[in-house]
C-alpha positions as CSV (number, residue, x, y, z in Angstrom):
1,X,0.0,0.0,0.0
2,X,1.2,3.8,-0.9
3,X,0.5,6.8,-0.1
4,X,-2.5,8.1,-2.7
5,X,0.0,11.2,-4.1
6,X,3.0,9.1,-4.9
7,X,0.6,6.3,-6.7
8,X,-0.9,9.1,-8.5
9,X,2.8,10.7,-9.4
10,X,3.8,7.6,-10.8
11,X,0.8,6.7,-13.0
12,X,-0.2,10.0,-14.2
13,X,2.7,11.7,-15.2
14,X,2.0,14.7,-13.1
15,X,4.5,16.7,-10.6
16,X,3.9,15.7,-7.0
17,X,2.8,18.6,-6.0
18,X,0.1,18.7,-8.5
19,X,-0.8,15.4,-7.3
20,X,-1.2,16.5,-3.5
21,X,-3.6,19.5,-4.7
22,X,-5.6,16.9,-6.7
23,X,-6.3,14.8,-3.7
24,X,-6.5,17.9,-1.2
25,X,-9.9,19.1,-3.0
26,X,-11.1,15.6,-3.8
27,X,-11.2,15.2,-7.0
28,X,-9.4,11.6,-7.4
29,X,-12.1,8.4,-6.6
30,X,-11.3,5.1,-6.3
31,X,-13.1,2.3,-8.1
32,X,-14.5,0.0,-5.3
33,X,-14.2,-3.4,-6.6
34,X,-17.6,-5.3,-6.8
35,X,-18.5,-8.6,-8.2
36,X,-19.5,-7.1,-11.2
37,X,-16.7,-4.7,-11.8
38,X,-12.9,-5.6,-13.1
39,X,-10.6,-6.5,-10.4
40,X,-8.0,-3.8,-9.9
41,X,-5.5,-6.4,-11.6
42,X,-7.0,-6.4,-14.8
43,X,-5.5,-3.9,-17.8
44,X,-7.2,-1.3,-19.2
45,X,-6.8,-3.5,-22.7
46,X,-9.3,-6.5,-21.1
47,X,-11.8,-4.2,-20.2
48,X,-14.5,-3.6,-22.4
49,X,-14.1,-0.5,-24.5
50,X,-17.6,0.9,-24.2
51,X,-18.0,0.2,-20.5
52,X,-20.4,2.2,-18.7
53,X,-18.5,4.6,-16.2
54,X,-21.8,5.3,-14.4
55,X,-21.9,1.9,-13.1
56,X,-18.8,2.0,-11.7
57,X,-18.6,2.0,-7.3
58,X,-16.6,5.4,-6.7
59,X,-15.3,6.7,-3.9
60,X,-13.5,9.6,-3.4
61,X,-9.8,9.4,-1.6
62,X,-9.9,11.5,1.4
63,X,-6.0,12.8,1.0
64,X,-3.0,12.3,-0.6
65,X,-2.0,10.6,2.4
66,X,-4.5,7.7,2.3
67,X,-3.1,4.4,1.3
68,X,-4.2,2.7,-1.6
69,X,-2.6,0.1,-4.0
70,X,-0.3,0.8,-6.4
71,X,-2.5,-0.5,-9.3
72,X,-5.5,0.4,-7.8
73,X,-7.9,1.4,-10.6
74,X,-8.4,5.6,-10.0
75,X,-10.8,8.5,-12.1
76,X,-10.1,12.2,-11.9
77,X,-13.5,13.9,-11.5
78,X,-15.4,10.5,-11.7
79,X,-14.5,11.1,-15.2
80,X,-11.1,10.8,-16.9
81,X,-9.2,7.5,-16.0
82,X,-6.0,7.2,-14.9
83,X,-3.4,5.4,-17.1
84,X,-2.8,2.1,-15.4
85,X,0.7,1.8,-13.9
86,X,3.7,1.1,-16.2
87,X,6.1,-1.6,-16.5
88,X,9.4,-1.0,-14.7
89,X,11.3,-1.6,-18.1
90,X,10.7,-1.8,-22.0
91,X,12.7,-3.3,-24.2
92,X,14.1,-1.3,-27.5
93,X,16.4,-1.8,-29.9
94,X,17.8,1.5,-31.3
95,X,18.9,1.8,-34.7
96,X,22.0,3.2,-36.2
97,X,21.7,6.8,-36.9
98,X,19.3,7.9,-34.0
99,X,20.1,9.9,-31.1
100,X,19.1,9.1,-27.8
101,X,17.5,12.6,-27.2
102,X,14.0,13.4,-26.5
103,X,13.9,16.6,-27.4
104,X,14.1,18.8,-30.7
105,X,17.6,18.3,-32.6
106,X,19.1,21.6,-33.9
107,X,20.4,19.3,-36.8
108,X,17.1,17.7,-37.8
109,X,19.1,14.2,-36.2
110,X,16.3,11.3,-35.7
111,X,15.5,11.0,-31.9
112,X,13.7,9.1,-29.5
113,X,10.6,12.1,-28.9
114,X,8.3,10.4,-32.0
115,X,8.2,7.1,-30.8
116,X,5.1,5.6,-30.2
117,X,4.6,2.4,-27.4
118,X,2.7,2.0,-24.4
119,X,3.2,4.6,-21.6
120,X,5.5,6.1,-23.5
121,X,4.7,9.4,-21.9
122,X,5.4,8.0,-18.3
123,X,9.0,6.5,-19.1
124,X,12.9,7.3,-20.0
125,X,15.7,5.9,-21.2
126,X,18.0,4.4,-19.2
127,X,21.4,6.5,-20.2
128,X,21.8,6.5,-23.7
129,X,23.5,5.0,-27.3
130,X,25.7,7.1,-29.2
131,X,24.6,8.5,-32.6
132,X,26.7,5.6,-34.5
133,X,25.6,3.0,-32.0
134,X,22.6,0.7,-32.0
135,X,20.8,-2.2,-29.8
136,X,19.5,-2.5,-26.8
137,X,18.1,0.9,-25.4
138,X,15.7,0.0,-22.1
139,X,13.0,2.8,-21.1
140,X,12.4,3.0,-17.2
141,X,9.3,4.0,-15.3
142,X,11.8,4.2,-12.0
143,X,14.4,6.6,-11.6
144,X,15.6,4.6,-8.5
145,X,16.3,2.0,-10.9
146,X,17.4,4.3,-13.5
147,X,20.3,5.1,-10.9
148,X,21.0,1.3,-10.3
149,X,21.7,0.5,-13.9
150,X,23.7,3.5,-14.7
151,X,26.0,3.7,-11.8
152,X,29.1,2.3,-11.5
153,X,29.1,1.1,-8.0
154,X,25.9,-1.3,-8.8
155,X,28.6,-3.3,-11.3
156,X,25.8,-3.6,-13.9
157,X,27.4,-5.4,-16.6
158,X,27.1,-4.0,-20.2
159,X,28.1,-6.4,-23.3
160,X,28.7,-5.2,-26.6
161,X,29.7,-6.9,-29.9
162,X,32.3,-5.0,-31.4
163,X,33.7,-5.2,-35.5
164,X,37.2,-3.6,-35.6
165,X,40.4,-3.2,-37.6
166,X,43.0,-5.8,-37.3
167,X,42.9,-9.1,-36.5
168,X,42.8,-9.4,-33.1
169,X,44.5,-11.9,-30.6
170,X,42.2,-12.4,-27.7
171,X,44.7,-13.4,-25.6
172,X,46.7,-10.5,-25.6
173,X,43.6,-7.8,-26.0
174,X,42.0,-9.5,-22.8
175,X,45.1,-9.1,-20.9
176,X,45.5,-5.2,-21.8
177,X,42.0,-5.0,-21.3
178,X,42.0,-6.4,-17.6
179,X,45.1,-4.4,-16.8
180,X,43.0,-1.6,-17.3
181,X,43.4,1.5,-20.0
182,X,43.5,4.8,-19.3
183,X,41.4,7.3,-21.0
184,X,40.4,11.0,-20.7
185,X,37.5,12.1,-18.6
186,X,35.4,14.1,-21.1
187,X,32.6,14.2,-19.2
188,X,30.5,18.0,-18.4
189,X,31.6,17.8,-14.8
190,X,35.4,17.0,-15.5
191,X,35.3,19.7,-17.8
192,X,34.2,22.4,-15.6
193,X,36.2,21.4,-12.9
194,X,39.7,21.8,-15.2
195,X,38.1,25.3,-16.5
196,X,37.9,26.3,-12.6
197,X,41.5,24.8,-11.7
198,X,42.5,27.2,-15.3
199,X,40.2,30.4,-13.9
200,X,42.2,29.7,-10.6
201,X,45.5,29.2,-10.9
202,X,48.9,31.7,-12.6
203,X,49.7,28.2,-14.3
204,X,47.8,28.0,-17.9
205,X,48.5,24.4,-18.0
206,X,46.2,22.3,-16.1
207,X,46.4,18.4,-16.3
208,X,43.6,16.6,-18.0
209,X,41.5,14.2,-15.5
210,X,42.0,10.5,-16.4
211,X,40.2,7.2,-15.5
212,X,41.1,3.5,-15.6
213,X,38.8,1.2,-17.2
214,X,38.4,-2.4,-18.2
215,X,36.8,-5.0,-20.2
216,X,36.3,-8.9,-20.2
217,X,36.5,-10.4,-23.8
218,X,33.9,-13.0,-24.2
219,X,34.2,-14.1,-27.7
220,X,36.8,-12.9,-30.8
221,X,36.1,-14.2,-34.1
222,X,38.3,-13.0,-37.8
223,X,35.7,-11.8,-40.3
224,X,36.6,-13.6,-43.5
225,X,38.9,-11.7,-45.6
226,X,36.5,-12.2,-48.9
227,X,33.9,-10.2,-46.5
228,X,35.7,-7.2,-45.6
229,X,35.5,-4.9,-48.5
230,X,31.7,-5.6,-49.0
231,X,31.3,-5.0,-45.3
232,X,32.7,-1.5,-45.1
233,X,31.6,-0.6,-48.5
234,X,28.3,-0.9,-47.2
235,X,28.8,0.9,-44.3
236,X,30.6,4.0,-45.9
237,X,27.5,3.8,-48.4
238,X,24.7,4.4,-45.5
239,X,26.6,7.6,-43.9
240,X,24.1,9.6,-43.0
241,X,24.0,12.9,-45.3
242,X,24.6,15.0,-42.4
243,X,28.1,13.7,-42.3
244,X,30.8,15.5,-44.7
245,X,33.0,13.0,-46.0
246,X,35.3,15.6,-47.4
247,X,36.1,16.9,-43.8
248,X,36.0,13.7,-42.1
249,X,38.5,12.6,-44.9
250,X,40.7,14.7,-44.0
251,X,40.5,14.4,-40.5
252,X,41.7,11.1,-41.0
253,X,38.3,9.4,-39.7
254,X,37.5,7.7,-43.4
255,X,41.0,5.7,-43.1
256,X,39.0,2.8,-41.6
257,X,37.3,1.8,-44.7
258,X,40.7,1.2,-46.1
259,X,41.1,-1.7,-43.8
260,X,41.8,-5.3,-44.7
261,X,41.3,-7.1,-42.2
262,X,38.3,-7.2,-39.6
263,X,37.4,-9.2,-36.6
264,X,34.1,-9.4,-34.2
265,X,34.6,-8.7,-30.3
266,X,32.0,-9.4,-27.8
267,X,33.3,-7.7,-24.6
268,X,31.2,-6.6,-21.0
269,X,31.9,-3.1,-19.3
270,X,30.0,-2.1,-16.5
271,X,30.3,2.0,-17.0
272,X,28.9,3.6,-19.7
273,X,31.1,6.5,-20.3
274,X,31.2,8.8,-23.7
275,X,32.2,6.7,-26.2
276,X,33.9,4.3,-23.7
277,X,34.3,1.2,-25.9
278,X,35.0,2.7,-28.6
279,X,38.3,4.5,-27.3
280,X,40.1,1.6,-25.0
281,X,39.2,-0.6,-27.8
282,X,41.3,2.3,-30.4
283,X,43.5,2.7,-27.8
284,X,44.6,-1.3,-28.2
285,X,45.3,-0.4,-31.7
286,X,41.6,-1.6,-33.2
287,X,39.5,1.2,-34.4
288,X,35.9,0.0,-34.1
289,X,33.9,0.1,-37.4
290,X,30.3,-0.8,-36.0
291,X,29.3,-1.3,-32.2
292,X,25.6,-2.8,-30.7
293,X,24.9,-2.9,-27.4
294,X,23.4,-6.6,-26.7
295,X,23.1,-6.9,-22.8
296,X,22.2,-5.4,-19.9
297,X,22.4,-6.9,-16.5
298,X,20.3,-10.2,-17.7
299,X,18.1,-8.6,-20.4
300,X,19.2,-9.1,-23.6
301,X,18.3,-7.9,-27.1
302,X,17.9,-11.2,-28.9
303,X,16.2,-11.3,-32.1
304,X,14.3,-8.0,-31.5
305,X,14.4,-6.0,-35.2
306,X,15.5,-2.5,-35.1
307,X,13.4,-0.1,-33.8
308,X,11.3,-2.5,-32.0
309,X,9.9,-3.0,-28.6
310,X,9.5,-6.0,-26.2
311,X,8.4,-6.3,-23.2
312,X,10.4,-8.0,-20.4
313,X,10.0,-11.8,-19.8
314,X,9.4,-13.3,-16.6
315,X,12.8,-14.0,-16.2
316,X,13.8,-10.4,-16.5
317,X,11.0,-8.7,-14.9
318,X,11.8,-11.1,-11.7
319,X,15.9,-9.8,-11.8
320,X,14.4,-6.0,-12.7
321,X,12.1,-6.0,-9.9
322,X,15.1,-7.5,-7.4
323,X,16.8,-4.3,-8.0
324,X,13.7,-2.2,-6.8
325,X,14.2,-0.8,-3.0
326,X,10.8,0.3,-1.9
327,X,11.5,3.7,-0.6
C-alpha cells in the first residue's frame, strides 16, 4: 500500500505537488471493486471498451496521504481515467543513426521524442547510445532504478559486440583490457572542474583528468577476408547525409574503410562513459567500425528488429524487480 499522491505521481505523469492538490480538493475516486466490476488487476486492454463509467462504485480518496494500491484502478473527476501503472522496463532496440534525445535536434538528427509504445509518456531511457551506435536501449518508469543501472558502484554489466580493424588476438587484448586502460575524462563535470582549476591558478597548463577502465572479452572471431570490403563498403555507403566525408576525410576518420582485415569482439563493461568502448578498444590499436549494445544486466536484445519493442520476460521482470528498494 502507498501513499494516494506518490501512486498518483507515478501513473499519471503529473508533478507531485500537482498530485497533492488533486487529492486535497477531492477530486481523485477510487473504483471499489464489486462482483461485477474488473478486479483492480485487470489492464485497461481487457476491459470492455464501451463500458459504462456510471456503473462503476466510486469513492472519493480522502487525502494524498491515504493508502491505496499501487494498481488500484483511480478516475479524476469521476470522469477521466487514470493510465494504469507502467512496467518498470521496455525493451528497444535503437537503430544506427538515431540519437538518444528526446527533445528537438538543432540538426534535424532522428530521436527518441516520436516514438510511439505503451506509456511512453510516463517513461525514459535508461542513459543513452551514441549516434553511431545501435541495440538495446531500455526505457524506465523508476528513476531509483534508472540510478541502479547507470551507476558504477551497482557493477551492472554491459556487453557489446564489437567489428574492428586488425585481427585481433584475444589473448593479448583480454590481458591489456583487464590491466586496465587509461582514457580522458570528457565528461560535463570534469570539464568544468579543469576550466575552474585554469580560472584559478597563474599556471595555464592544467592536467587533463584521467580514468582506468576495463573489459572482459567474451568471444573474438576474424571476419573472412572475402567479406571485408563488402562490409565496409556498405557501411561508408549508408553515412548519414549529415556527415561530410570531405572533412571527415581529412580528419583522418575515413582511413577505416581502407582496412583489410576485420574481426568481431563481444566484450562486458560495467560504465557507460562517452564513447567508452569505442576509445580503449582504439587505444589497443583496433579502431571499431560498427558497435551494438546486446546486454544489460540479464536482459538481452535477442532477435528483437531494429526499432522494436519488447516487453520484459518473466525471467527479467523477476531480476528488474530484485533491484527495486521500496523507498
Amino acid at each position: 500500500m502507498y501513499r494516494a499522491d506518490r501512486v498518483l505521481a507515478n501513473r499519471s505523469g503529473r508533478t507531485r505537488s500537482e498530485c497533492f492538490k488533486l487529492l486535497t480538493r477531492h477530486a481523485i475516486s477510487i473504483v471499489e471493486e464489486t462482483n461485477e466490476t474488473p478486479g483492480t488487476n485487470s489492464s485497461s486492454e481487457s476491459r470492455i471498451m464501451d463500458e459504462d463509467i456510471s456503473q462503476l462504485m466510486f469513492r472519493k480518496l480522502r487525502g494524498p496521504k491515504e493508502r491505496i494500491p499501487m494498481n488500484a484502478r483511480l478516475f479524476i473527476h469521476e470522469k477521466f481515467e487514470v493510465p494504469s501503472l507502467p512496467p518498470l522496463l521496455t525493451v528497444y532496440h535503437k537503430p544506427k543513426w538515431v540519437l538518444s534525445t528526446m527533445g528537438e535536434d538543432s540538426r534535424g538528427r532522428n530521436n527518441l521524442q516520436h516514438l510511439d509504445f505503451p506509456h511512453a509518456n510516463q517513461m525514459h531511457p535508461v542513459g543513452r547510445l551514441d549516434y553511431d551506435t545501435s541495440g538495446l536501449l531500455l526505457f524506465s518508469s523508476s528513476g531509483a532504478l534508472t540510478q541502479t543501472l547507470l551507476h558504477p558502484k551497482y557493477e551492472k554489466e554491459k556487453e557489446y559486440m564489437a567489428v574492428v580493424t586488425g585481427l585481433v588476438n584475444q589473448k593479448e587484448l583480454q590481458e591489456k583490457l583487464l590491466e586496465g586502460v587509461q582514457l580522458v575524462d570528457v565528461s560535463r563535470s570534469a570539464k568544468r572542474e579543469q576550466e575552474l582549476e585554469a580560472s584559478s591558478s597563474s599556471d595555464a597548463h592544467t592536467e587533463k583528468r584521467t580514468f582506468i577502465t576495463r573489459a572482459t572479452i567474451n568471444q573474438v572471431e576474424h571476419v573472412p577476408t572475402s567479406d571485408v570490403q563488402p562490409y565496409l563498403q556498405d557501411i561508408r555507403a549508408n553515412l548519414p547525409s549529415e556527415y561530410n566525408q570531405t572533412d571527415l576525410n581529412l580528419r583522418g576518420y575515413m582511413d577505416v574503410f581502407d582496412a583489410q582485415e576485420l574481426s568481431r569482439i563481444k566484450l562486458v563493461v560495467q560504465e557507460g562513459k562517452h564513447r567508452m568502448v569505442r576509445r580503449m578498444l582504439a587505444s589497443c590499436g583496433h579502431t571499431v567500425v560498427s558497435l551494438q549494445r546486446v546486454r544489460m544486466g540479464m536482459i538481452t536484445l535477442g532477435d528483437l528488429k531494429e526499432g522494436s519493442f519488447r516487453n520484459m520476460t518473466e525471467d527479467e521482470e523477476a531480476w528488474t524487480k530484485s533491484l527495486v528498494v521500496d523507498s
